[in-house]
N, C-alpha and C positions, 0 to 999 in steps of 0.2 A: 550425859550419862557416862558414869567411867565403869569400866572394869576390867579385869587382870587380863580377859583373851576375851577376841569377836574371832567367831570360827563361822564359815559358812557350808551347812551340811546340805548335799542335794542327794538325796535316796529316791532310787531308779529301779523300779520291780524290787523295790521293798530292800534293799541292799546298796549300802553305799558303792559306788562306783566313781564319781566325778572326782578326779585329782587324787585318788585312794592310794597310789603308790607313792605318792609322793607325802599325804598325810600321816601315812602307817608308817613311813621311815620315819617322820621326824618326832612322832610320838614312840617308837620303837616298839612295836605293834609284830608281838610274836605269830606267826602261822597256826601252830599247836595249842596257844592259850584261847579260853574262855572266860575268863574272870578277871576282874579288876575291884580291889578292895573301895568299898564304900565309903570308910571313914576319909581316905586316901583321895577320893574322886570328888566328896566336899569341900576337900584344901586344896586342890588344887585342880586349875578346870583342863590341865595339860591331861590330868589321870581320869578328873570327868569324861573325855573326849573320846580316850580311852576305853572308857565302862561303856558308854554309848556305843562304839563301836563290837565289842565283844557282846554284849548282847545282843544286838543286831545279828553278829555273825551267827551267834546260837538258835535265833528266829531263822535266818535263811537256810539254817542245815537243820532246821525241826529238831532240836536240841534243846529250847526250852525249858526254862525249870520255875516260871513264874514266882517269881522270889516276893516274901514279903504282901502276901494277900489272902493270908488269914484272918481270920473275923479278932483273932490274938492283935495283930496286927494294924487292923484297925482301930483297935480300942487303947493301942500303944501310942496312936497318935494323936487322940485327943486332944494332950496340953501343950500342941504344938507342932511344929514341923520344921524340916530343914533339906530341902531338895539341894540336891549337889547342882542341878540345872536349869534353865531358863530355855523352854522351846518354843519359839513361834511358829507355829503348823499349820497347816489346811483344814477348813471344817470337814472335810470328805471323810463320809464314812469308812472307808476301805482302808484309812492310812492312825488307826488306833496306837499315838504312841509309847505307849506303858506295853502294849503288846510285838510293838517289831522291833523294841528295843530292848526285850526282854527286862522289862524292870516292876517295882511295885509300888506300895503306898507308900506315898512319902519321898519318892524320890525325883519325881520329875514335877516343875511346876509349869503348866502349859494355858498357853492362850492361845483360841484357833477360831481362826475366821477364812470363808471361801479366799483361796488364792493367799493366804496370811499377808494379806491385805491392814496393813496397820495403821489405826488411827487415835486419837486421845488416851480413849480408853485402854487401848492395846499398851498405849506409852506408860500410861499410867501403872498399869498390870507387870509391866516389865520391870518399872523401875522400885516399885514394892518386892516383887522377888531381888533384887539384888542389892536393896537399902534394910528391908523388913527382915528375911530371910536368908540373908546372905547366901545365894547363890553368884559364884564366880564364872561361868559356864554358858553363856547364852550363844541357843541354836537360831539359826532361821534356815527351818525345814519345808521345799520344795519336794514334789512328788512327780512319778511320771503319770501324764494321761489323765492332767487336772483339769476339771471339769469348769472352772472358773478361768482359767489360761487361756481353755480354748472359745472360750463363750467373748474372751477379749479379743480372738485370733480374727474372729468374725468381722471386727471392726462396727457394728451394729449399730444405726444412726440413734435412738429411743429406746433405749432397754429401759425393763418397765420399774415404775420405784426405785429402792434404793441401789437397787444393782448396777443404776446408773455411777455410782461410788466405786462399787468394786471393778467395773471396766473402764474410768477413765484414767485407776489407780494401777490397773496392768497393761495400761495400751500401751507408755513407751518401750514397755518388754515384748510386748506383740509387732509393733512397727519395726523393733530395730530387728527379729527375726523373719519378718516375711521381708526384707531387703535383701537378708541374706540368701534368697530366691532357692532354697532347697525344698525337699519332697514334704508332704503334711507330715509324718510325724517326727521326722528331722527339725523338721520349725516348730514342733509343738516344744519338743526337748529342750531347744534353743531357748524358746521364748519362757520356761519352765526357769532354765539357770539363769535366764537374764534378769525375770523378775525377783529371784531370792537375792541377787546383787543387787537392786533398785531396793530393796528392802530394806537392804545392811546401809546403802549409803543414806537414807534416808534417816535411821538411827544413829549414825553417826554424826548427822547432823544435827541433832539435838543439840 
């Protein structure tokens, strides 16, 4: 699977934080702005990253302006669509991302399974957003306090049905954090960014 940028997003109480000073310099990520042109953030997933973050910021300062979710809106999008991004998310209800990313219809194309836990299908999903729809921009979005992370943290010999799938698919992000022998939610965190890395490489390996 090719595409112009693999960026790895980890939002932490709802707010990007992991590597953020370093992300925001190289995308030149003003303190005082909230906007990032849309047409701009389709061409390019450097300005996508961009847009993602600014509205994000706008969610964590209750700034908000739910752009693009009119019933007008909807019916604009009918003959079609064109998301500037590609998100792989968490099914967790708490982490809505059209909502803490401040965005609307049409702009985000998202696949989300407990722990974004990817498999065929998931592959399948992604590579249609970025062959079908041209999105240049794919996220792979880790949350904190995820409820599948920590159900892997357990290590559990028999979890029941398929959830046996999604814990053997986060265990090497739960082993290689409880080595690291810190406090429970120091290792959840850990185990949190390690499996959005275990995620990206396994896409990459496609």
């Amino acid at each position: 699977m090719k595409t112009s940028l693999f960026l790895v997003v980890f939002l932490m109480t709802f707010f990007i934080k992991a590597q953020s000073q370093t992300v925001e310099k190289l995308l030149n990520v003003k303190p005082d702005v909230y906007f990032a042109d849309r047409d701009s953030a389709y061409a390019d997933p450097y300005y996508g990253l961009k847009k993602l973050i600014y509205g994000n910021k706008r969610f964590a300062e209750n700034k908000s302006i739910s752009p693009r979710q009119s019933e007008a809106d909807l019916k604009n999008n009918e003959l079609g669509q064109k998301p500037f991004a590609t998100i792989i998310g968490c099914a967790d209800s708490r982490v809505p991302n059209e909502i803490i990313f401040d965005q609307g219809v049409g702009d985000l194309f998202i696949t989300r399974t407990a722990g974004q836990v990817m498999a065929k299908a998931s592959y399948g999903t992604i590579e249609y957003g970025t062959v079908a729809l041209g999105t240049k921009l794919i996220v792979v979005l880790g949350h904190e306090s995820c409820g599948a992370v920590d159900a892997a943290m357990k290590l559990p010999d028999n979890p029941p049905g398929h959830v046996v799938t999604l814990i053997n698919a986060i265990k090497p992000a739960a082993l290689k954090a409880k080595a690291a022998q810190l406090n429970d939610k120091e290792e959840l965190d850990l185990a949190v960014r390690s499996n959005v890395i275990e995620q990206v490489a396994l896409l990459r390996n496609l």
